[in-house]
NUSE-425181 format. One record per residue (C-alpha): x negated, y negated, z; residue in one letter. Coordinates in nm, 3 decimals, padded with zeros to 5 digits. Layout:
<nodes>
xx|yy|zz|residu
X|Y|Z|A
...
</nodes>
This chain:
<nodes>
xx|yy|zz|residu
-02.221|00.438|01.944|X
-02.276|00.544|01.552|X
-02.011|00.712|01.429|X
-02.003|00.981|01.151|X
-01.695|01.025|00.976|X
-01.644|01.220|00.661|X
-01.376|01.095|00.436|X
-01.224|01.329|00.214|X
-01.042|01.133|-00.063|X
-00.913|01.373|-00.431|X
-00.873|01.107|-00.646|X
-01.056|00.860|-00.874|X
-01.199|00.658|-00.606|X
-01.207|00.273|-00.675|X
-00.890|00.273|-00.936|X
-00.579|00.167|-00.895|X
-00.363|00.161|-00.578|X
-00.420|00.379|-00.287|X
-00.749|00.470|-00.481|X
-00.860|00.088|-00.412|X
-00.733|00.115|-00.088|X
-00.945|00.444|-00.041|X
-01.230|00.273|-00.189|X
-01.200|-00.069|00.061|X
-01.198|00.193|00.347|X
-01.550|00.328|00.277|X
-01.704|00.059|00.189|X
-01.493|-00.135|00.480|X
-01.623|00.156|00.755|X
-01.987|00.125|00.631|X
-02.004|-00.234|00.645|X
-01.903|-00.214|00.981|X
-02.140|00.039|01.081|X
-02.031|00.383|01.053|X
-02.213|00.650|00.883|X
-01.977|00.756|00.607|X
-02.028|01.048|00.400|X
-01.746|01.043|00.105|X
-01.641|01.338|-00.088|X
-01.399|01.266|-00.347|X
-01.276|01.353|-00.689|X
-01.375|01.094|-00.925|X
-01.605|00.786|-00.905|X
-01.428|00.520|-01.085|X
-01.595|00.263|-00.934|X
-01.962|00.310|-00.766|X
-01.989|00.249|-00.400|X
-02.172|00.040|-00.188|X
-02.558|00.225|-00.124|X
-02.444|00.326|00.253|X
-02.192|00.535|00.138|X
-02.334|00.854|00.142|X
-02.127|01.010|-00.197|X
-02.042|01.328|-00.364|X
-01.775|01.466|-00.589|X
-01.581|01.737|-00.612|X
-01.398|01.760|-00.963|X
-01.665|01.583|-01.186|X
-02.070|01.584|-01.247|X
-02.203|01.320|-01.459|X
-01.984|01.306|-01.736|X
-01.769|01.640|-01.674|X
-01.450|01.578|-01.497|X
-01.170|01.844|-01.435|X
-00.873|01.699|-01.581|X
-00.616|01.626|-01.321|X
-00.298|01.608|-01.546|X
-00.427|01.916|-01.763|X
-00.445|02.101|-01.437|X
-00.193|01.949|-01.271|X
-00.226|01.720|-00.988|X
-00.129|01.955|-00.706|X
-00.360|02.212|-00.851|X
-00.657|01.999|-00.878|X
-00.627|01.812|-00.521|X
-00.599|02.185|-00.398|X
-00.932|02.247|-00.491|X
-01.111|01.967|-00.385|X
-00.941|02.032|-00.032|X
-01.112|02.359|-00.076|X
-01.443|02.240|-00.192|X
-01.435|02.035|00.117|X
-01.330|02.273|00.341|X
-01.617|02.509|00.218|X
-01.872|02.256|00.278|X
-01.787|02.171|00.614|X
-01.979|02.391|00.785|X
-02.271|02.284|00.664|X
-02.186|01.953|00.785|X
-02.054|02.051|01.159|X
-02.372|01.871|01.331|X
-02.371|01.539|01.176|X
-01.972|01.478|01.158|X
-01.788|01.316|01.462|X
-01.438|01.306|01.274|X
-01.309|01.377|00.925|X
-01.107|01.141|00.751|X
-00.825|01.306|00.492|X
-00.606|01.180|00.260|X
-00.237|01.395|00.169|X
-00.151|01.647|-00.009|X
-00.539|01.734|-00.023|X
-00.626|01.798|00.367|X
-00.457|02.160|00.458|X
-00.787|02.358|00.425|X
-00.989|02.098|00.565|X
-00.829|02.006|00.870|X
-00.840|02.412|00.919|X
-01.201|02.430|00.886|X
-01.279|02.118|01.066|X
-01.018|02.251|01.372|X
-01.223|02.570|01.390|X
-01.557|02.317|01.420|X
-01.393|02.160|01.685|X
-01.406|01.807|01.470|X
-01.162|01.535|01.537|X
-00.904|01.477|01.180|X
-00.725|01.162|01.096|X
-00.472|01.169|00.824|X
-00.420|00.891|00.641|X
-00.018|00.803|00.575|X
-00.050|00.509|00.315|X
00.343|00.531|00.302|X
00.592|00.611|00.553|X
00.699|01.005|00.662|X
00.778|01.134|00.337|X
01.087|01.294|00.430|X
01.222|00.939|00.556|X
01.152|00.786|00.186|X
01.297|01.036|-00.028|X
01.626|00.993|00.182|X
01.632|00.644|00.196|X
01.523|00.601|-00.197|X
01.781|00.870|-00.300|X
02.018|00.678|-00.102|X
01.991|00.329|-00.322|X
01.958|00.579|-00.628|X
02.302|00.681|-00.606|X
02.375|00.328|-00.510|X
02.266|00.193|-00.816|X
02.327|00.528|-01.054|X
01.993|00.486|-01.086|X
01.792|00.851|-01.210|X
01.450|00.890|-01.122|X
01.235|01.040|-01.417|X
01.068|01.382|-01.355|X
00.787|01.364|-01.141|X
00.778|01.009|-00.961|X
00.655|00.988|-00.668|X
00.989|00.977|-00.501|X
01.168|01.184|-00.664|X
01.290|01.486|-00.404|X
00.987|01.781|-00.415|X
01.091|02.030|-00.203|X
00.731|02.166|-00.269|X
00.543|01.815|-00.169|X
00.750|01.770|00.129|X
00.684|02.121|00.287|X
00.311|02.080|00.224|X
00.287|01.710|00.381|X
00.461|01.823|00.681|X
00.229|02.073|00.709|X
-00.023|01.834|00.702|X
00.157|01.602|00.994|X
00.191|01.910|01.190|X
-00.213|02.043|01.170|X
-00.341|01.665|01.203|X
-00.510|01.596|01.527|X
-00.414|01.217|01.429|X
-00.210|00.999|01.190|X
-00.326|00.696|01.031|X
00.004|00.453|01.043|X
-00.109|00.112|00.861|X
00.227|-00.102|00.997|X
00.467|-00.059|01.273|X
00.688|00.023|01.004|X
00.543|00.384|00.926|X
00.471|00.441|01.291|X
00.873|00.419|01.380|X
00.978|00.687|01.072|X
00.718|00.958|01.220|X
00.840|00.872|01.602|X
01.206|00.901|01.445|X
01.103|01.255|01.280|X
00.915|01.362|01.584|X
00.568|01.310|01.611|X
00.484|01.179|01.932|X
00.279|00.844|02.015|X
-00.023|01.047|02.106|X
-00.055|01.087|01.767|X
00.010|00.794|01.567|X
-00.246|00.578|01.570|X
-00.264|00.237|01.393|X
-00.509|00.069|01.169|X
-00.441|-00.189|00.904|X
-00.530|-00.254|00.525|X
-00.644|-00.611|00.386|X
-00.670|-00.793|00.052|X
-01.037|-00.933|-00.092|X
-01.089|-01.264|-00.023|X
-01.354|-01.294|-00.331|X
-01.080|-01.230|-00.586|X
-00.791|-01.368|-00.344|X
-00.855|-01.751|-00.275|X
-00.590|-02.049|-00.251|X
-00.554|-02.290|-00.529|X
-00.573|-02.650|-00.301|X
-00.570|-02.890|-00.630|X
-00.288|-02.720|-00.782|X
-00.010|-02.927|-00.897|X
00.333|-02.807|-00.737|X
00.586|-02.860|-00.998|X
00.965|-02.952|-00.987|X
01.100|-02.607|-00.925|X
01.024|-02.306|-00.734|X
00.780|-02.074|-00.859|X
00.875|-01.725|-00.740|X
00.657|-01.392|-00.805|X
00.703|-01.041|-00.787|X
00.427|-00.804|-00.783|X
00.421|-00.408|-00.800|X
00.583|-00.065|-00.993|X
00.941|-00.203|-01.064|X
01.127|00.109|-00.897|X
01.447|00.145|-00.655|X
01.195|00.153|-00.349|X
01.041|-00.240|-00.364|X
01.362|-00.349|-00.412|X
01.336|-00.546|-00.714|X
01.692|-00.564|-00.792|X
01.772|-00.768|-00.465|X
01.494|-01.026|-00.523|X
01.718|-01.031|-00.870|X
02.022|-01.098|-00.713|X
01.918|-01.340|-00.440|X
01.735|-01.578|-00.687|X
02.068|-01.562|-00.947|X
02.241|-01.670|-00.644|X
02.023|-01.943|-00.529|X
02.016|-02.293|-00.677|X
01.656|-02.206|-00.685|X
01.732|-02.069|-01.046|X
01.797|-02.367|-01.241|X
01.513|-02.568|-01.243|X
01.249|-02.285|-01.080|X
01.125|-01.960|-01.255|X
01.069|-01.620|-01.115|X
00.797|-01.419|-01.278|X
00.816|-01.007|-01.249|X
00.448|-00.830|-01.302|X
00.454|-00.420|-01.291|X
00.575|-00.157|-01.488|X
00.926|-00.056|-01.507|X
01.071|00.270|-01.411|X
01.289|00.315|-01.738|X
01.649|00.403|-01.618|X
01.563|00.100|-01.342|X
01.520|-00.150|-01.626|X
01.804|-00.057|-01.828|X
02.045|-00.118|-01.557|X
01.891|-00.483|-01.441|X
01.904|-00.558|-01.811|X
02.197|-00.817|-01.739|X
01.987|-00.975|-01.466|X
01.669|-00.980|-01.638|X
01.797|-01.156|-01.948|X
01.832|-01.500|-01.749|X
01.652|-01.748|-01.894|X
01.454|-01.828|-01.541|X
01.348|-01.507|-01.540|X
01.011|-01.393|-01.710|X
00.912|-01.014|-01.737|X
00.539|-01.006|-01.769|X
00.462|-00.595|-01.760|X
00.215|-00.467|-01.618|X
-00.100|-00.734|-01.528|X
-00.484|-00.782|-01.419|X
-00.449|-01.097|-01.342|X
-00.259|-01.127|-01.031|X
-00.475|-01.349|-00.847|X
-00.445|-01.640|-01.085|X
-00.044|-01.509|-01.110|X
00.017|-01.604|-00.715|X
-00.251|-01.922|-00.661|X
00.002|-02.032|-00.905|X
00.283|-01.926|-00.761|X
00.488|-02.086|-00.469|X
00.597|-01.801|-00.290|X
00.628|-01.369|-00.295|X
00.926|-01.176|-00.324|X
00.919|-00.822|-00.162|X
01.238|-00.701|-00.020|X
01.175|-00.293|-00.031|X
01.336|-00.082|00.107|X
01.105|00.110|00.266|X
00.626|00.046|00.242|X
00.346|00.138|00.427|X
00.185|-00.192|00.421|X
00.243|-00.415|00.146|X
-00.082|-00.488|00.019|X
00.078|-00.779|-00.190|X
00.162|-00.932|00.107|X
-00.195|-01.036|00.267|X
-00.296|-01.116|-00.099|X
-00.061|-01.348|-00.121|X
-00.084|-01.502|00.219|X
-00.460|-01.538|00.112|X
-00.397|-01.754|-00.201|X
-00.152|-01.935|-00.032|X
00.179|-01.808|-00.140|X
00.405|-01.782|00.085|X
00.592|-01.430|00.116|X
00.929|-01.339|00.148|X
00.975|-01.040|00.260|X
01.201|-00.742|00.399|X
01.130|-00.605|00.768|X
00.988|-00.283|00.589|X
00.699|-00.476|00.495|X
00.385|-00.546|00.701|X
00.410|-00.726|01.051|X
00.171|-00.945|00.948|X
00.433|-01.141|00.804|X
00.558|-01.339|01.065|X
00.880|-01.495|01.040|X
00.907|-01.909|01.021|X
00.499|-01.919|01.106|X
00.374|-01.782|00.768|X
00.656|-01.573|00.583|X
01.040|-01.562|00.589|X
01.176|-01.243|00.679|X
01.474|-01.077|00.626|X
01.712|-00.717|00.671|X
01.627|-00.499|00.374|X
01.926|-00.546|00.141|X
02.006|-00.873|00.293|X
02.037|-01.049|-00.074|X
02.240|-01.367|00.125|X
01.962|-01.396|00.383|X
01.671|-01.388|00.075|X
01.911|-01.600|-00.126|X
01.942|-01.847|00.179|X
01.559|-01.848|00.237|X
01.474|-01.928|-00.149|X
01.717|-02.214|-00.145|X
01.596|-02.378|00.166|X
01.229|-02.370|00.024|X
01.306|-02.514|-00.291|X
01.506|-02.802|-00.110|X
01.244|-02.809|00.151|X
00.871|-02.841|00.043|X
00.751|-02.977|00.370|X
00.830|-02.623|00.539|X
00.695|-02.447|00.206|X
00.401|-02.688|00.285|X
00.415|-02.562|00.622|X
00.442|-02.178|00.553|X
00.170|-02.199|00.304|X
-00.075|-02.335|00.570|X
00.089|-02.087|00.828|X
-00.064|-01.843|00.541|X
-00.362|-01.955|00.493|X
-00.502|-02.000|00.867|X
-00.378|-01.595|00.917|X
-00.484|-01.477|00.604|X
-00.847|-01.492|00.741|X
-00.759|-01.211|01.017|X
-00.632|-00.945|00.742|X
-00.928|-00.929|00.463|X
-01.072|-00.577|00.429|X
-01.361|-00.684|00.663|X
-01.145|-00.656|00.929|X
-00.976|-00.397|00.797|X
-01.311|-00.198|00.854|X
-01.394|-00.320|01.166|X
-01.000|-00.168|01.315|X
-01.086|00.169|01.162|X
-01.406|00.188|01.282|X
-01.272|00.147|01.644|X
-01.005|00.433|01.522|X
-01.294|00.630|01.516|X
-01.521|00.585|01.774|X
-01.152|00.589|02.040|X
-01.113|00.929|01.841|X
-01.488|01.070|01.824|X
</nodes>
């Protein structure tokens, strides 16, 4: 059966983040053979030709500004717009795909249609991460600037629920998301599971590398409370691993974050690289991936690591695709002496690194976005 989905994404489709993400997922679908009609903000990167486009906040070079606007305001409207051209649409949809905190007045219209909606939850139940973030906040003393992402809305929150409630279905990408909307509720009717993936073209294993005498450690992502940068901090200043080895931090720091893992960051093993393009080349030549958060919805670094052969190390908030002992090492989040403990034994160890790397390398194949498309398009045709 063909399936016709409409995905609804309000952003710049094709940028950064969950705007790559949303852009793997259409061209993902199409590749795998479903008819996908995309209606999003912004075109930041073109899509493949059997992605049926069109957008809702720019024509050719006019774009409504979403920060002059504000972001709420402007992914209001393009809910709207695609609410108002649903109709139209009714006979050659067979489910609508929408993103948050942009969906209310679609999955409204599309209800009254009778069309199946899927909401996509790239994170876990919102509710669940402001509690747990705020929680390490006050840990730390830690502020989180005005704005962020997971800093408490009241407003955000009431509209997102709103949007869990109205949902026919929610798109959990880990095992990890599905258990915070079962804990809050939602019942396993509902949750259904699909999975994300890295791009093998830009994410391929280094086999003539030269390993050198200590451990090369990498961190990836926004350096904030949630990925849990300061225990990957702590563990490697406890581990031997730090003497002769060198950990390497890529991402942007959250300013009140930085300031108070100034102490650990001036070690000479550590290296603070900002914010980077180059993060395949980063971890082929990197050993293995440190990501103990607190709390993801996948943890897309993960399978691009596992795909260029560095071996992650991870919390069990991350992705089940890390396995423990067969192609990752896994531990509690906040478990700094389990992390510490697992960074030591690799750097004393390189025939299990060896091991873990190949454990990472005969998975990775299983979790590129081709695959990725291939799960989702079975989410829709069990849903359609």
């Amino acid at each position: 059966m063909s399936v016709r989905v409409l995905q609804s994404f309000p952003h710049k489709i094709g940028a950064a983040r969950i705007c790559a993400t949303a852009w793997q997922q259409a061209a993902g679908a199409a590749r795998a053979g479903a008819e996908v009609t995309l209606m999003t903000g912004v075109v930041h990167r073109p899509l493949p030709p059997a992605v049926a486009v069109r957008t809702t906040l720019s024509r050719g070079r006019w774009r409504i500004p979403y920060r002059v606007v504000g972001t709420l305001r402007a992914l209001e409207f393009h809910d709207r717009l695609v609410a108002r051209s649903l109709p139209k649409l009714a006979g050659e949809i067979d489910v609508v795909h929408v993103w948050p905190l942009a969906s209310l007045h679609t999955i409204r219209a599309a209800r009254r249609l009778g069309i199946p909606t899927l909401l996509e939850r790239p994170n876990a139940h919102t509710r669940f991460a402001y509690q747990v973030v705020a929680r390490e906040c006050d840990r730390l003393g830690v502020a989180l600037p005005r704005g962020h992402e997971h800093a408490y809305d009241e407003r955000r929150l009431a509209r997102e629920e709103e949007e869990y409630r109205l949902a026919d279905h929610l798109l959990c990408p880990s095992e990890f998301v599905v258990r915070t909307f079962r804990q809050h509720g939602h019942p396993e009717a509902k949750l259904l599971r699909h999975t994300y993936g890295f791009d093998e073209r830009r994410f391929w294993p280094d086999r003539d590398r030269q390993r050198s005498e200590g451990l090369q450690a990498l961190f990836v992502g926004v350096c904030a409370v949630r990925k849990g940068l300061h225990f990957a901090l702590q563990a490697w200043l406890r581990s031997p691993a730090s003497r002769r080895g060198r950990l390497r931090i890529a991402g942007e720091f959250v300013p009140d974050y930085a300031r108070k893992l100034a102490p650990l960051l001036a070690h000479p093993s550590v290296e603070v690289l900002g914010h980077r393009e180059d993060v395949p080349r980063l971890m082929r030549a990197s050993d293995v991936l440190l990501l103990p958060s607190i709390e993801e919805g996948f943890g897309l670094t993960c399978v691009e690591a596992m795909g260029s052969g560095c071996v992650p190390l991870v919390s069990n908030a991350c992705t089940e695709v890390c396995v423990d002992g067969e192609n990752s090492l896994v531990h509690a989040v906040g478990d700094v002496d389990t992390l510490s403990a697992q960074l030591t034994a690799l750097d004393q160890d390189r025939r299990r690194l060896g091991d873990l790397r190949e454990g990472c390398l005969r998975d990775a194949p299983r979790h590129t976005w081709t695959e990725a498309g291939r799960r989702l398009l079975e989410v829709y045709a069990s849903v359609a």
